[in-house]
C-alpha angles and dihedrals in degrees: 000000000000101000120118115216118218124190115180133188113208114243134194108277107274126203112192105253133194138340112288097033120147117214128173159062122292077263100059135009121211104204096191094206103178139011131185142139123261122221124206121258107235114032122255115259112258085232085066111046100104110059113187121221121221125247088255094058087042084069095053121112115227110266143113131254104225123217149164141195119192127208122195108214111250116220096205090055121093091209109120127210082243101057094032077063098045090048090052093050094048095036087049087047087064107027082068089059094064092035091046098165092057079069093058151076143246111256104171136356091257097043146023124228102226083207084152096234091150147249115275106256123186147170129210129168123231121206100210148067117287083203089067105044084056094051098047108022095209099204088214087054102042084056095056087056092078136066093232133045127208093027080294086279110155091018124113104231134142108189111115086198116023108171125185117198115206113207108200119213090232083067098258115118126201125203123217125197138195116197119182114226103211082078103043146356122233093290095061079040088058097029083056086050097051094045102043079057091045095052092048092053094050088234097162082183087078111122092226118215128296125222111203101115095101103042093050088039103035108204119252114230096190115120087230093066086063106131100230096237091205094069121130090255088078105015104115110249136263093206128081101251126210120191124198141176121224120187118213114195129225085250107048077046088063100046085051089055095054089045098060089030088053088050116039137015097264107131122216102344124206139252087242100034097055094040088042085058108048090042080049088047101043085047091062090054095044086056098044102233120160137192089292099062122051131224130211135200120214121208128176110214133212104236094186092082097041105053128096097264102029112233128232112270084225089064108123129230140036105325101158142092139203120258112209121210116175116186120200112211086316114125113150108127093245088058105055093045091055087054091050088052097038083053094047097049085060096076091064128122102300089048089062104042082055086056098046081052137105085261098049095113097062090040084060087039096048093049101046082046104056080056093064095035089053090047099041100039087045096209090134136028110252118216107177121194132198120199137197105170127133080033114127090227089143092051092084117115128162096187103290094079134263124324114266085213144018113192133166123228137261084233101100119122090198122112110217093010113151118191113193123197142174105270125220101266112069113269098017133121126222110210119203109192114187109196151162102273088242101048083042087056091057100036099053085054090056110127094217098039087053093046096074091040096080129094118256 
């Protein structure tokens, strides 16, 4: 089997305090041993000190996107923990510089002040192995890794960017970042990455950020546009939550593609689509629902790619919108895969130049809304996926060469939220399922689910 099994207790809200604190499991000990907050280089122009926010930032709850590269330490570099730290902290000094608006603060809900007040930067040694921690993804250990517990939700905090490096005593060092996501979906997330490496690397060849969400998603400034924060997207759970992790291979990827292909009319699916469906599928059977109760598959969609003309991938902010696939009673494999692509298909040209419209703010309203009616009315059974593959998120290097693993958190809030991210074979997708324990002990016994779990 090559699923990794995490099982995660959910835990207050934590932001990483001062210097000397422990923190830890009788595994691994996290010693956090500074914290401050670094400035750009070079101040921000006066003529771009307000940075307006789009309308479709403007309907993002407050909350941080969690993630972590992880770097084995390579004997035959001469490279030391010491300079690898010096080089993030310079490299991030003037990274800032370039992505202005992740120094500032929020000053309204329709704008942020790049006052240059700086992103949250801390240290902390870890008395243990990073190889471990790879091999095993010990959910109590991944969460120690990131400034923030919880996605920062509850906390009062300020920071738009707030990044802890972890400096292993076997001589590895992981990196864990906090985006906020008022500011910017998975793809900003990944062009920062790339550009913070970039600049640490002194690669003048970077494409640096563009900022034409605004322009193209003027914010709104009535007070009936305002997005309701208590919805259940963010609201901490009742339930007892488990989060694992399940690892589908290339090539059971693969297996799962000629099945729906040999079955139904669907050409050339996808690697998400077709993971997305069996965990969909073997959801529907975890949670027992049967023909009389529906089921619905949530997908945000990268719009950059999809508009007329396309947008540059580097361009910064939240460009993306959710697909929505509901399935009634239906759940062969083939036919749920034909809904994802048919939901998909819908954010094509003519659903962007909607959105660029006159009418683009109630398109935007409309979509975020149909997530909390479904949630709070519980007619379906709402099963709600994030993707970032196809994202260079192990292109990063910073000099020391690429992360030997990119992993999420356990700190999501969010029943039925699967997170799906590259794995670290080529071609292979991670799936992190975050469930009610008693939905997560039937669905990882699943015998389909099983099936492509192991290893080809």
């Amino acid at each position: 089997m090559i699923a990794n099994h995490l099982t995660h207790k959910r835990q207050q809200p934590r932001r990483n305090p001062l210097h000397g604190l422990v923190l830890g499991t009788p595994k691994m000990k996290v010693d956090i041993v500074s914290r401050e907050l670094i400035k750009p280089s070079s101040p921000t122009p006066s003529d771009l000190k307000n940075f307006k926010l789009s309308f479709i930032d403007q309907c993002i709850p407050p909350s941080y996107v969690p993630l972590v590269l992880y770097f084995l330490y390579d004997e035959t570099s001469n490279i030391t923990q010491s300079a690898m730290s010096d080089r993030l902290r310079g490299s991030l000094s003037d990274a800032l510089t370039l992505f202005y608006p992740l120094a500032g603060r929020m000053e309204d809900r329709s704008s942020v002040n790049c006052s240059d007040e700086g992103a949250s930067y801390q240290e902390a040694r870890v008395d243990g192995q990073i190889s471990t921690i790879i091999e095993s993804a010990e959910v109590e250990v991944l969460d120690l890794l990131v400034p923030y517990e919880l996605n920062g939700i509850g906390l009062d905090v300020e920071e738009q960017l707030a990044i802890q490096v972890n400096l292993f005593n076997c001589g590895g060092i992981a990196i864990g970042i906090c985006l906020s996501h008022k500011i910017g979906d998975a793809r900003t997330f990944c062009t920062f990455i790339k550009g913070w490496a970039a600049i640490a690397c002194k690669d003048s060849n970077f494409i640096g950020p563009i900022f034409n969400s605004a322009s193209l998603f003027p914010p709104v400034h009535s007070s009936e546009y305002k997005p309701d924060t208590r919805s259940p997207a963010i609201q901490l759970p009742v339930e007892r939550l488990v989060t694992k992790r399940f690892v589908f291979t290339s090539s059971a990827i693969a297996e799962l593609k000629a099945k729906v292909v040999s079955s139904s009319s669907v050409i050339r699916p996808t690697r998400v689509e077709v993971v997305t469906a069996l965990i969909w599928k073997c959801g529907i059977a975890a949670a027992g629902i049967d023909e009389r109760k529906s089921s619905v598959a949530f997908h945000p969609v990268n719009l950059r790619g999809r508009m007329a003309p396309p947008l540059p991938e580097c361009s910064f902010g939240n460009i993306f919108q959710m697909a929505t696939a509901a399935a009634d009673g239906e759940t062969e494999l083939r036919f749920l895969v034909g809904k994802l692509r048919a939901a998909f298909e819908k954010m094509d040209s003519r659903f962007t130049r909607d959105l660029l419209g006159e009418n683009g703010v109630q398109v935007v309203n409309n979509n975020f809304k149909e997530i909390g009616k479904l949630l709070t009315q519980g007619h379906a059974r709402v099963f709600r996926f994030s993707s970032w593959c196809g994202f260079p998120t192990y292109e990063a290097d910073f000099g020391w060469g690429k992360p030997s693993w990119v992993s999420s958190t356990a700190n999501f809030l969010i029943k039925d939220h699967i997170f799906l991210l590259e794995s670290r074979l080529a071609g292979g997708i991670e799936a992190w399922v975050v469930m009610a324990e008693q939905d997560m002990t039937k669905f990882e016994q699943e015998p389909e689910l099983l099936h492509f779990l192991v290893s080809k």
